[in-house]
N, C-alpha and C positions, 0 to 999 in steps of 0.2 A: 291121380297121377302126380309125380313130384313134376313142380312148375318149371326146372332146371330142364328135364326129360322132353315136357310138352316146346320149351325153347328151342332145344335139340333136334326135334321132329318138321317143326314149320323152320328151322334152317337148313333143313336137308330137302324142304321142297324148295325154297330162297334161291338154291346152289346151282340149281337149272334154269335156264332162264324160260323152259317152257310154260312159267306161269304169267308170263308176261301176256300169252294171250289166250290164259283161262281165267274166266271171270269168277270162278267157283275157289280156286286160291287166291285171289287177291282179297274177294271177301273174307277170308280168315284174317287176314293182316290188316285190313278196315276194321274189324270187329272189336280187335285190342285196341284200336285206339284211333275211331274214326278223327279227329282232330289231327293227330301227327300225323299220319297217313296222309292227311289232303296236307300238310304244311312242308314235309319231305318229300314233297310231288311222286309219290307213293312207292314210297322204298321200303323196303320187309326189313333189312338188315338195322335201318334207325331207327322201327317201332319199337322191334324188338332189343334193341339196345338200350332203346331210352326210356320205352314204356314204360308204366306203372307195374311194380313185382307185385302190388297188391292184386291189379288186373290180372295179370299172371295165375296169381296165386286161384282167384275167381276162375277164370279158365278152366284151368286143370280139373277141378270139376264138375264141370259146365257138361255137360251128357249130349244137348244139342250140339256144341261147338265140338265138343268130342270125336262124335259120329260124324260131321261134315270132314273135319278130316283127318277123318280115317278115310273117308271115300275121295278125297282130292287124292291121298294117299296113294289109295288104289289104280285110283287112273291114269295116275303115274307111273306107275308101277307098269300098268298094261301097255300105256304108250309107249315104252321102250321097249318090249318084248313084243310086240303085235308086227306080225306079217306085215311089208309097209304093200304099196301097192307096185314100187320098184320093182321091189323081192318077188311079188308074185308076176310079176309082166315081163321079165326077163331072163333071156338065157346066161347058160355058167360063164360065158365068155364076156357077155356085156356087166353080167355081176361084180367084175374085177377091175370097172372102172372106178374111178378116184378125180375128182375137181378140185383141183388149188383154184379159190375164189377172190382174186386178189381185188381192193378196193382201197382207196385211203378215208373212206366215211364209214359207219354204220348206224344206223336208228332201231337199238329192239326197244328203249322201252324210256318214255321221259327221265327217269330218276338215273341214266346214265348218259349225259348230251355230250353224244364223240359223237355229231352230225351237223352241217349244216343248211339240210335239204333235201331236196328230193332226192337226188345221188344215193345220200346214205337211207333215206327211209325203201328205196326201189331192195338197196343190200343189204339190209335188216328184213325185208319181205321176204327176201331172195334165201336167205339161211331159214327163216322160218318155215316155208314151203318145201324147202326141199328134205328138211328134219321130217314134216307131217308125212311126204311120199314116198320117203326114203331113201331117196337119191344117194350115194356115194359123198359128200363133198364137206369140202372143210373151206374157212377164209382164212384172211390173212390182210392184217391193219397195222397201225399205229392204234397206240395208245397217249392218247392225249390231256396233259395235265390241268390244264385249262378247258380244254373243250374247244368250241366253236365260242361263242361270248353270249352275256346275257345282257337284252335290250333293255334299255329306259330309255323314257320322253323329255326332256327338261319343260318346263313351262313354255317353252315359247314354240314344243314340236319339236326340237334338235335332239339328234339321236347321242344316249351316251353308252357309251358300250364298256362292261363288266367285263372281267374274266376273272373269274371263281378258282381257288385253288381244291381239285378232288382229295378227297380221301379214298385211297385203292379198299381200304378195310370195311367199308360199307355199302363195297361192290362185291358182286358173286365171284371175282376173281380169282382162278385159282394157278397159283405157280408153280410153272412147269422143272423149277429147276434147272433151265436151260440160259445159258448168255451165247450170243453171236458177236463175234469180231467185223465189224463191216468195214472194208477197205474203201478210203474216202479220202483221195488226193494224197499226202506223204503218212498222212496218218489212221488210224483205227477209230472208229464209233464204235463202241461199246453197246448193244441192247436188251436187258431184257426180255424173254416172251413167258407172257401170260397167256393163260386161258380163261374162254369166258364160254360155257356149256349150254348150246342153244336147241333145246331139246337132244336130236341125234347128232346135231352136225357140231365139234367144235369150230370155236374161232381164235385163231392165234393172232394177239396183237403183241406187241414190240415199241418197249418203252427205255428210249437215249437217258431218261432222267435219273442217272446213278455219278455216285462222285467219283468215279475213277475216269470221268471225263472230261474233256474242259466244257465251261460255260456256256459257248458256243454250238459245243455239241450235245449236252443236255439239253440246250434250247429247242433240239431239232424235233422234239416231241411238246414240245409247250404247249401247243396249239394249232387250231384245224386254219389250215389255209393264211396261215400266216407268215408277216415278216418279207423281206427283200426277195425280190427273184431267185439270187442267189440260194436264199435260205429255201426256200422252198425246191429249187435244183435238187439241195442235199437231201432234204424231207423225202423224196422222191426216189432217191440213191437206197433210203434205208429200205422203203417199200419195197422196192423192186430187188436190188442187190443182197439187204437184209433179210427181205421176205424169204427166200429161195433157202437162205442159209439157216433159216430159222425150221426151214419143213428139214433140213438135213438133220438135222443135231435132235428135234425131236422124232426121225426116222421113219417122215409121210414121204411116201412116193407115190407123185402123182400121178396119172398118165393123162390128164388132158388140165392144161393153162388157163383159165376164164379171166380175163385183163377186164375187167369193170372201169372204164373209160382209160384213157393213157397217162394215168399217175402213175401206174406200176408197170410202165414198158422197160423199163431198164431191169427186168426180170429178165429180159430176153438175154441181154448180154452180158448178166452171168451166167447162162445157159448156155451160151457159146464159149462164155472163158470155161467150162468144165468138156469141152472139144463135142457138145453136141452141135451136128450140121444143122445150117440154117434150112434143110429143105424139111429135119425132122421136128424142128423146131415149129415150122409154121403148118404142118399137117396136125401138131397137138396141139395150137393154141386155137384160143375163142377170144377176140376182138368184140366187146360193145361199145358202141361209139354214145356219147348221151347228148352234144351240141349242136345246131347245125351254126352257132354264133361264132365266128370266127375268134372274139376276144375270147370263146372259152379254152380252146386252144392254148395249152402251155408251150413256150417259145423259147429258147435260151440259145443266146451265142456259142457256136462250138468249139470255140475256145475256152469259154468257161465250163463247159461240160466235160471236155477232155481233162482238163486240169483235174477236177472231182474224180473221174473217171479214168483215170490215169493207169490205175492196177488191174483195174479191170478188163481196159483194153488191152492193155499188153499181154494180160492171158488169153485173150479172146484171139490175141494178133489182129488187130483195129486200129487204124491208124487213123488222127483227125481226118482226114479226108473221105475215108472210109464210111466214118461215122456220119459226116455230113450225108454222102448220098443215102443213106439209114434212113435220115430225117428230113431230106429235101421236099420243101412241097411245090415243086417246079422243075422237074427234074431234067427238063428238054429245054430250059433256058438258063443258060449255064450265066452269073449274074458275079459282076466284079466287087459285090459286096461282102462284107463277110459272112461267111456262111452259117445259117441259122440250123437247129435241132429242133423239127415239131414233135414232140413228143406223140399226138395223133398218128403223126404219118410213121414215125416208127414203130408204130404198132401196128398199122398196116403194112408196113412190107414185112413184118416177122409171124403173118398168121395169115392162113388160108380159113378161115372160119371168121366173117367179117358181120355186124348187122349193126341197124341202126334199132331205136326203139317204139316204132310206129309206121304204119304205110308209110304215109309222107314224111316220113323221117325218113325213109330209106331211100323215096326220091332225091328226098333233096341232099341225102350225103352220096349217094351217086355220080350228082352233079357237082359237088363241091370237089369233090377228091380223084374227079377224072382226070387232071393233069397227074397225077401219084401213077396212075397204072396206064396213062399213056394209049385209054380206051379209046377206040375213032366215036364213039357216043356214049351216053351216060349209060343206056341201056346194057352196056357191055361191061358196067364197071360190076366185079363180082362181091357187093354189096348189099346184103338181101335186109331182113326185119324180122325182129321179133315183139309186136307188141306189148307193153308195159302190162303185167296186173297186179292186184295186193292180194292181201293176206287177207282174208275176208275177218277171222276171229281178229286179228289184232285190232282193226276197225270199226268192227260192230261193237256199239253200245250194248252196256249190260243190258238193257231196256228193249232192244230191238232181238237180242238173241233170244233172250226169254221170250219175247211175244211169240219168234217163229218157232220157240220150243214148244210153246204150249199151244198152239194154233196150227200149228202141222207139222210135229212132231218128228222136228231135225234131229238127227244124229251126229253131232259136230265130228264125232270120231273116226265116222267112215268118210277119210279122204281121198277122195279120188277128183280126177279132170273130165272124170267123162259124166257124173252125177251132176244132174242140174235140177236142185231141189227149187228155186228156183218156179218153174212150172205151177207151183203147184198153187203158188199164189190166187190163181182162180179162187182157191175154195173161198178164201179172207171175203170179207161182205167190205162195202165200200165204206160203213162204219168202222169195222177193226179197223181199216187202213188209216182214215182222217183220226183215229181217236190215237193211234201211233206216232201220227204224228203231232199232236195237237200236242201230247205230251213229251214229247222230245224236243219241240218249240221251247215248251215249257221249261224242261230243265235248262236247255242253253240260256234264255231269258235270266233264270236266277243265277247259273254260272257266270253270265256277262255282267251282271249288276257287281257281284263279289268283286270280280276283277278291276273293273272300272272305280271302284272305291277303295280297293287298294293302291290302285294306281295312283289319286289324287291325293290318298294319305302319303306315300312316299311324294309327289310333288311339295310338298307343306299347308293343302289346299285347309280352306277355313271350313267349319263344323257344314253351315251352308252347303257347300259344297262339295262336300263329301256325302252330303243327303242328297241333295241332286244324283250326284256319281250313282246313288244305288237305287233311280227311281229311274232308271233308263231303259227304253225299248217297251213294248206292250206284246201280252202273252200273245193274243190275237191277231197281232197285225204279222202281215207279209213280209218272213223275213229271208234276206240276201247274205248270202257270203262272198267274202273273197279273202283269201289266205294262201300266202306262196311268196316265194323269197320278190324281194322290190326293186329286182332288178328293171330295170328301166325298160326293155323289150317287154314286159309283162303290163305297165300302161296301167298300172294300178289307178291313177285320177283321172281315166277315157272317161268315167264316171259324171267327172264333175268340169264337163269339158264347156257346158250351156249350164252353169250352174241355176240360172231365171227359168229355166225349163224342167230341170230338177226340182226344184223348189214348188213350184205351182204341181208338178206329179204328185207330191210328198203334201201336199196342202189338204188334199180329200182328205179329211174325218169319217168320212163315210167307207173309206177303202184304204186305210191305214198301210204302209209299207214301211220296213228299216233296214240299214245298212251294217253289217258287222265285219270289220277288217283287220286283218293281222297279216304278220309280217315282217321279213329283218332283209335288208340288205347288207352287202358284204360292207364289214368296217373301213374301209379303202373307197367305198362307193361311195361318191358324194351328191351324186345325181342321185343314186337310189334312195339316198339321206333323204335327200330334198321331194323325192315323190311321197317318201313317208310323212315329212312335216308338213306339204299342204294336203294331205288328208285328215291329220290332226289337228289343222287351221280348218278344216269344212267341218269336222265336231266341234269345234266353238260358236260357229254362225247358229244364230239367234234362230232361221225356219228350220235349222240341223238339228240340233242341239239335242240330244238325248234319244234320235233316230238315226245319226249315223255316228257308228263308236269304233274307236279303234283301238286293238290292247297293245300291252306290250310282249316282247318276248314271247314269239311264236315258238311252239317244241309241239311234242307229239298228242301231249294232255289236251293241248289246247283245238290245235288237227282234230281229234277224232270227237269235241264237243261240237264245234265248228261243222264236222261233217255229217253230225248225224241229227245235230239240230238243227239244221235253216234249210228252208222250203226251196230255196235258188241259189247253186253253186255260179257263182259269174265269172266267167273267163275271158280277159279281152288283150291276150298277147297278140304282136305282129305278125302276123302268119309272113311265112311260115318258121317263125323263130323257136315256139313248142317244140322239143321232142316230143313228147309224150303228156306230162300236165295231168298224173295220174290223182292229183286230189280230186278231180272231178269225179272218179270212179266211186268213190267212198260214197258218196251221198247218197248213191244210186241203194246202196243196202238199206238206208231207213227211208226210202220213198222219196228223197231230193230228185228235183230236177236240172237239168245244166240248162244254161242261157251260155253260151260261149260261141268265140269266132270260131269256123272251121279250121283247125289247127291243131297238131300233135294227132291223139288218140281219137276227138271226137269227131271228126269223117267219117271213120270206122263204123260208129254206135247211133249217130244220128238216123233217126228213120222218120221224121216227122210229127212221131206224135208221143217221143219219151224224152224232150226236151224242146229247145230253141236254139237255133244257129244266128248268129249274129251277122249280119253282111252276106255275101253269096259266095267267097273265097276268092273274087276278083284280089289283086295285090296291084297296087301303086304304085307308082316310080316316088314320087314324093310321097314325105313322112307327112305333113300338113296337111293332104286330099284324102292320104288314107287313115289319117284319126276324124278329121271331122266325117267320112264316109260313114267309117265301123261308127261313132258316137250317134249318128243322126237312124241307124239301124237298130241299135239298142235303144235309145229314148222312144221308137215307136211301136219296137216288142213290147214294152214297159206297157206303155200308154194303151196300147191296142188288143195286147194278149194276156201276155200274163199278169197283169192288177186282176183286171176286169173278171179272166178267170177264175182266181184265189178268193176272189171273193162272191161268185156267182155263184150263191148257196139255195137248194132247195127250199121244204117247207120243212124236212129234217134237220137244215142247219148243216148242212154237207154239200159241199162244194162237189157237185159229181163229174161234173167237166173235168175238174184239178184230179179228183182221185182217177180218173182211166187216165191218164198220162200218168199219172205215180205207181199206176198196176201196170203200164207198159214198161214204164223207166225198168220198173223191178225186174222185170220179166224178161227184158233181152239185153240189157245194159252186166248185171254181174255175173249170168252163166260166161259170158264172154273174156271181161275186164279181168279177172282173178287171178291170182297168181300161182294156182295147179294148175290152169291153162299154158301159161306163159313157162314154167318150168317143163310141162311138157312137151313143147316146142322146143327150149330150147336145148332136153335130150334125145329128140330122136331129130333135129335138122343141124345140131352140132355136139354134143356131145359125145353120142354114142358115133356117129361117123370120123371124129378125130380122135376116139379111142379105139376105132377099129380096124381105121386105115392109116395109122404110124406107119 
């Protein structure tokens, strides 16, 4: 085969981004060039740009690589013509449904970071699952020139934060040909929409950064969550107001809203400037709320919102005053201050289809947002839940897919929510299970050593120490996670709250345990700065020192090494400040166990004996009673269960205790947590009822 032909081939599988979570094309594009592949945080479009033509040239008639694909080929090929499970479970009328999936994050794949978090990796799940089921739906973003930022440590722990300039040509990007005019105070924002093909479902994002704009307004696409309130107002304007304009001009019409938290409420009022009534308005929207923290809550003065929104209301006929009551979050105490816009609450008074993303998340937004609907009790606020899950294939390790390929004999392709293979775990002997994991330990160990010695080469570290850097962690010993944004409510050093207590745990030689932490708080955080820098001060201490590590620049590569190699996912936010805290779920696919406070998702999944709960869910009035409480609950789970377990091995050398908790975890933790679950909820408890009763 001429090498030009075979380039042409694996860019036509590149072009979709369903290979983001098949391990069987990614291996193609490792193959040419395992080195650039790990160095472009595994991008098809660089290999193959930059690779070796002589490689190339090898390839072409390579008969092994050949054949593999052909058949990545094929399955491609089948996956877009195969009966979904939609298609086959639905009638001609609910067939005609369509989801605008509006969001200002997405997470498919590390080698594109338009994400900052959970947010976006929840709405990178959310398009991938509904591509596999076949749901109706499309999204709808920004496209970010920068991205979110990329982290580094300085020597002394201080966070310094990157922002990378993208190149669009080494993304699957493809241009729709379309520009939107977004009307934005006396003047026009300009935006491109792009598309980016996530298996069945597209995704439209919308990029300000062209020069028929000013500065300012190119700016509005720089970057994820960035820049002055203000700027962020307009960022908002584009989502919502641009968003709408953008499904026009490419010719989706949708029949039901999906508002993926309240970035993109000002969808609503272009919806009313084009004279649709607000009662049809909020029978087609779907409202997911993701905070129960009130700073998460976007806020803007309604005077500076009207000023932005000036064209808009006028079409809508909205009058500042109007708009306030849209966004009041007090609406029965009428307040001589100037009047504020919650963005949340105007998402709730514009949608009858409301949820939070967990049981207790849906309590406690009940109870938050009972002054908005003027409920005599929470009970009555009409706020329900839809549990968070993931994407199981983007998550599983090559290493753990392949085990359950060839040990019970998955068929990743038959998707459905109601298959819980799952079960069948039984058959695995309690060897397969420890030896899965023993080697999934394993490779996170060598991935953490790389990372850690790259790290200290970018600090200027001396030869020393950069030997040290790659001798860190033991394949054997007990090892902990905890990875998630460092926002301060998350309590990343509960950890290291009795450090002399820590220390003496971590002393046994005989029951080895280590810590691995990642993680970025927002560039504006300086508290979250600061929880990062004294966990980077606890990897310097001399009894620490090469057992608890912490990397830099958390992204998805890092997530899914994180979650499919350490024996203990740790969770110690303030309850009940979780939504949901869906990294915990992932572990659960390679036999991790959670140690977490009951909070977010894990109430739900706890049953005793497929993890550990931290504390008893008692909540404090003080922050000081309730971290020394939760910390003196964890140091005695440590001390009491879980060491003692992980290492209470037979006369086989297998911890049998540890592995029935790791065949329970498996066993009732992912049928549940998964994200065809969570998409099947959320079309038959709002989808299909706000497409059917417009």
């Amino acid at each position: 085969m001429n090498p030009e032909k075979l380039k042409e081939r694996l860019k036509s599988i590149h072009q979709n981004l369903w290979w983001t979570w098949n391990h069987s094309a990614q291996a193609l594009y490792a193959e040419i060039d395992p080195v650039l592949w790990e160095a472009s945080n595994h991008n098809p479009a660089i290999v193959l740009e930059v690779g070796s033509p002589a490689r190339m040239e090898a390839l072409s008639t390579d008969k092994s690589f050949l054949s593999r694909l052909s058949n990545v080929e094929k399955n491609l090929r089948e996956y877009a013509k195969a009966k979904t499970w939609f298609s086959k479970s639905s009638t001609a009328k609910e067939r005609r449904l369509r989801v605008a999936y509006f969001c200002s994050e997405f997470a498919l794949h590390e080698s594109m970071p338009q994400y900052a978090g959970g947010l976006g990796v929840l709405a990178g799940d959310h398009l991938k699952t509904a591509s596999d089921l076949g749901i109706p739906l499309l999204g709808v973003g920004l496209l970010y020139r920068h991205g979110y930022y990329r982290q580094e440590f300085q020597s002394d722990g201080a966070t310094r934060a990157l922002y990378p300039e993208f190149c669009w040509n080494v993304w699957p990007l493809q241009d729709t040909g379309k520009e939107i005019a977004c009307p934005m105070g006396t003047r026009t924002v300009w935006a491109k929409v792009w598309q980016l093909q996530v298996g069945r479902v597209p995704l439209y994002l919308l990029d300000a950064d062209l020069e028929k704009n000013r500065p300012e307004d190119r700016a509005l696409t720089a970057g994820l969550y960035r820049g002055s309130p203000e700027d962020r107002l307009r960022q908002q304007i584009l989502l919502g107001v641009g968003g709408l304009m953008a499904l026009d001009a490419l010719g989706e019409k949708p029949t039901v809203f999906h508002l993926n938290e309240g970035h993109a409420a000002f969808v609503q009022l272009e919806r009313m400037r084009r004279n649709e009534c607000l009662s049809k308005i909020k029978k087609s929207t779907v409202f997911t709320t993701h905070t129960p923290v009130p700073a998460g809550h976007d806020r803007y003065p309604v005077k500076l919102a009207s000023k932005w929104l000036r064209p808009v209301l006028r079409g809508a006929e909205l009058n500042a005053k109007r708009l306030a009551a849209l966004g009041d979050e007090n609406p029965q105490e009428p307040t001589k201050k100037e009047p504020v816009l919650c963005m949340t609450v105007l998402a709730l008074n514009t949608a009858n289809q409301v949820n939070g993303v967990s049981a207790l998340h849906g309590v406690v937004s009940r109870e938050m947002w009972q002054k908005v609907y003027d409920a005599p009790s929470p009970e009555e606020v009409p706020i329900g839940h839809v549990t968070n899950g993931v994407h199981m294939r983007t998550w599983l390790s090559s290493t753990t897919e392949e085990f359950y390929r060839k040990k019970l004999r998955v068929d990743w392709s038959k998707d459905s929510p109601d298959e819980n293979l799952w079960k069948r775990t039984d058959k695995l002997s309690d060897g397969d299970l420890w030896d899965l994991r023993t080697t999934l330990r394993s490779e996170l160990v060598h991935f953490v050593r790389k990372m850690n010695a790259d790290q200290a080469i970018r600090r200027g570290a001396t030869a020393s120490e950069i030997s040290k850097a790659q001798q860190v962690l033991e394949e054997d010993a007990l090892t902990i996670g905890f990875a998630r944004r460092f926002a301060t409510y998350k309590r990343a050093p509960l950890l290291f709250k009795d450090i002399k207590r820590l220390e003496r745990m971590m002393s046994d030689v005989n029951c080895p345990v280590q810590f691995v932490f990642a993680g970025k708080a927002h560039p504006d955080d300086k508290d979250g700065q600061a929880y990062a820098q004294k966990i980077f001060k606890m990897t310097q201490r001399m009894a620490l020192r090469g057992r608890v590590v912490l990397l830099e620049d958390y992204d998805m590569r890092i997530g899914r090494m994180l979650t499919s190699g350490c024996d203990v996912w740790l969770n110690t936010p303030l309850r009940p400040h979780e939504a949901s805290g869906t990294s915990g779920m992932k572990p659960t696919l390679h036999g991790g166990l959670n140690l977490s406070i009951l909070d977010g998702w894990w109430p739900e999944a706890w049953n005793k004996k497929n993890g550990w709960a931290i504390g008893n869910g008692i909540e404090f009035k003080s922050r000081a009673r309730q971290d020394t409480s939760d910390a003196e609950s964890l140091y005695e789970l440590l001390e009491n269960e879980v060491i003692p377990l992980f290492h209470k091995t037979g006369r086989d050398g297998i911890p049998h205790g540890w592995v029935r908790r790791m065949r329970n975890s498996i066993q009732t933790v992912p049928s549940q947590f998964r994200a065809d679950r969570m998409l099947s909820d959320y079309l038959h408890r709002y989808y299909l009822p706000a497409h059917l009763n417009k």
